[in-house]
C-alpha positions as CSV (number, residue, x, y, z in Angstrom):
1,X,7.8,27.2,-32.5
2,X,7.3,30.6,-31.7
3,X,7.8,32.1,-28.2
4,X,5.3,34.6,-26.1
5,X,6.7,38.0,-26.0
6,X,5.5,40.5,-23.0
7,X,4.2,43.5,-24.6
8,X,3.0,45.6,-21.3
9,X,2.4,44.4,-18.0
10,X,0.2,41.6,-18.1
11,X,0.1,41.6,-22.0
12,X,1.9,39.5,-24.5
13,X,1.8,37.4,-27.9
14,X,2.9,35.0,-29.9
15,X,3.6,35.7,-33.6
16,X,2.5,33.4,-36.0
17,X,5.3,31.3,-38.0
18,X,3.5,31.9,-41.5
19,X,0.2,34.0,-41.4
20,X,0.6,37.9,-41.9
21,X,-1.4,40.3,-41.2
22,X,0.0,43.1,-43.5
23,X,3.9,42.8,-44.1
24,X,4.5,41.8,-40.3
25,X,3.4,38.0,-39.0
26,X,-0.3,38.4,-37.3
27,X,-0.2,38.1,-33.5
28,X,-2.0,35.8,-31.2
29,X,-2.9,38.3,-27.7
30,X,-3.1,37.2,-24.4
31,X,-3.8,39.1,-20.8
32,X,-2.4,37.8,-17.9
33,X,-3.4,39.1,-14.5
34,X,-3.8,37.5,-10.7
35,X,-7.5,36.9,-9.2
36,X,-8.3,35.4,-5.4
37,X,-4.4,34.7,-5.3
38,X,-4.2,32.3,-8.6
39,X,-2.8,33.5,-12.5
40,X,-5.4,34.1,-14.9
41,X,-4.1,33.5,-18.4
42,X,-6.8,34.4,-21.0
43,X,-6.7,34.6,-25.4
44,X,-7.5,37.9,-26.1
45,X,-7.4,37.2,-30.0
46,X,-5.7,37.6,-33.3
47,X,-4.4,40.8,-34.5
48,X,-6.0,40.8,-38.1
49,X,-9.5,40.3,-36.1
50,X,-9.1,43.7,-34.8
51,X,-7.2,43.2,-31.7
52,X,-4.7,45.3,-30.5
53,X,-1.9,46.4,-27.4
54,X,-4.0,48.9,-26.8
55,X,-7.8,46.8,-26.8
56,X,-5.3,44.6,-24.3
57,X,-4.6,47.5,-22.2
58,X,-7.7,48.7,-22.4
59,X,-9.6,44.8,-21.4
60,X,-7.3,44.7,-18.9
61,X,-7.7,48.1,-17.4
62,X,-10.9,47.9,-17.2
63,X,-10.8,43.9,-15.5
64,X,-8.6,45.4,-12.5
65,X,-11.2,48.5,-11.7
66,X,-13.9,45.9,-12.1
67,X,-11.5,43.4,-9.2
68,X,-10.5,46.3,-6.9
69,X,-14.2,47.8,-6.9
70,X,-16.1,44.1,-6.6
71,X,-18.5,45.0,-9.0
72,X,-18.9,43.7,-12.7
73,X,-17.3,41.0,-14.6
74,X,-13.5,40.3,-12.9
75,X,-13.0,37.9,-15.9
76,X,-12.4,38.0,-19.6
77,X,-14.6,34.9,-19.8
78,X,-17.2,36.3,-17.5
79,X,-17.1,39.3,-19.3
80,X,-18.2,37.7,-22.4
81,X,-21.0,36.2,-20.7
82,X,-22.0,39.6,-19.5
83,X,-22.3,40.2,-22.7
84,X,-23.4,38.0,-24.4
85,X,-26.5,38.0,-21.9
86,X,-27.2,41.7,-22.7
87,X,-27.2,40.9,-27.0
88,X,-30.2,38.1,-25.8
89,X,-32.2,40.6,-23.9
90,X,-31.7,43.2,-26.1
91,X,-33.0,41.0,-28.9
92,X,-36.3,39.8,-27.4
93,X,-36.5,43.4,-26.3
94,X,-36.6,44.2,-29.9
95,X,-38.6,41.3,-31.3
96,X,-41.3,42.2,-28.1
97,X,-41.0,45.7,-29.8
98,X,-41.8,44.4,-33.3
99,X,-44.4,42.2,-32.8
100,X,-46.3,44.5,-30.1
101,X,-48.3,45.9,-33.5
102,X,-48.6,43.2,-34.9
103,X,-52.2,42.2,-36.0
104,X,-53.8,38.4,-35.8
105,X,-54.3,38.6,-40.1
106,X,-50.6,39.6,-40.6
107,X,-49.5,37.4,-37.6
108,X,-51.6,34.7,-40.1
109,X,-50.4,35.3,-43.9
110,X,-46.3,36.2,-42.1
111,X,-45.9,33.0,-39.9
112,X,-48.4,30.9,-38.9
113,X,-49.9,30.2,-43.3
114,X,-46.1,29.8,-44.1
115,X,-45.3,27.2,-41.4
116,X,-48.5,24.9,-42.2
117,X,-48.3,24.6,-45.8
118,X,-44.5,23.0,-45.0
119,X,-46.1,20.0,-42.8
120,X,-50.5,20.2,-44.2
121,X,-52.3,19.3,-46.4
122,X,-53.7,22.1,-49.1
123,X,-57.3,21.1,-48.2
124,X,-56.2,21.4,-44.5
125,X,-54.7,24.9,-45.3
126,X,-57.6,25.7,-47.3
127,X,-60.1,25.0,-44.1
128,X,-57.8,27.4,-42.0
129,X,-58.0,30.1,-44.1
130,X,-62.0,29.9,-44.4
131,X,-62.1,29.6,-40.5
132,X,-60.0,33.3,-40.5
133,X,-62.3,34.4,-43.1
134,X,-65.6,33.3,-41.7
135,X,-64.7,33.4,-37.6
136,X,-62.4,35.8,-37.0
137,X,-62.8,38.6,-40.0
138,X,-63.3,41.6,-37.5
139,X,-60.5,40.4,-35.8
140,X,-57.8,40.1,-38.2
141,X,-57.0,44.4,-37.8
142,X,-56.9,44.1,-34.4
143,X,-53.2,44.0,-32.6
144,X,-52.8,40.4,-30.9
145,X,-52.2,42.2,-27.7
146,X,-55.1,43.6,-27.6
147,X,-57.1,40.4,-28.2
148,X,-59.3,39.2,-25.3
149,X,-60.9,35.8,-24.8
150,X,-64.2,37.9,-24.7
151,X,-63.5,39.2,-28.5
152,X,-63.2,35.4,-29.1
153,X,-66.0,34.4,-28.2
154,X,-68.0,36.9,-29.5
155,X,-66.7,35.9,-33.1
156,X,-67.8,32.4,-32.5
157,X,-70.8,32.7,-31.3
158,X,-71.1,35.7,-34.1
159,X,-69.5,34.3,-37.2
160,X,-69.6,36.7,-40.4
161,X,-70.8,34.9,-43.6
């Protein structure tokens, strides 16, 4: 069983009995620091992932400023979450981006024809492709976005044959 070993203040590890991580056993970090008067022991992570004394320092550094100041996650756990929130919005940020030029015939033949000939019928799939075709021709250039109910019915009431 192998013991913690303090490495800085509020930093320490635990060396693994068998896995190395070169010639030296790969370390396990943890960060230890008080919040609202209780001990806060959180797993920073293993040393062949990338982690470090100084990533430690740093995590922890940055934890106290964000304590003292009131402001920002005060947690290793809430930090993640920060962050993890931030990746999400970033992501429909960029798939918002991506589809925003997007037109209704590339919206059809990229995901809606490859969905519905997994679950329809071809003669089903063959009918939604002639109602794009016949119905909505003029519109199948045209950037969804920029779609109104008013070029809708327009195309109904004015099919092109």
């Amino acid at each position: 069983m192998s013991v913690w070993t303090a490495a800085g203040k509020g930093i320490r590890y635990k060396e693994h009995p068998t896995r190395k991580h070169g010639k030296r056993p790969d370390r396990y970090w943890c960060i230890q620091y008080e919040l609202h008067g209780r001990n806060i022991n959180e797993a920073v992570g293993w040393w062949s992932d990338g982690i470090t004394q100084s990533h430690c320092e740093e995590l922890i550094s940055t934890l106290r400023i964000n304590q003292k100041g009131g402001q920002g996650p005060q947690t290793l756990k809430e930090m993640r979450e920060f962050n993890k929130d931030r990746r999400e919005k970033e992501a429909a940020a960029n798939a918002m981006a991506r589809n925003r030029n997007r037109t209704l015939g590339g919206f059809f033949e990229i995901e809606y024809l490859p969905r519905i000939e997994l679950n329809q019928s071809p003669i089903t799939i063959g009918q939604k492709k002639r109602f794009i075709k016949t119905w909505l021709a003029p519109l199948t250039d045209k950037p969804l976005h920029d779609i109104t109910t008013t070029d809708l019915e327009n195309n109904v009431l004015r099919p092109t044959l």
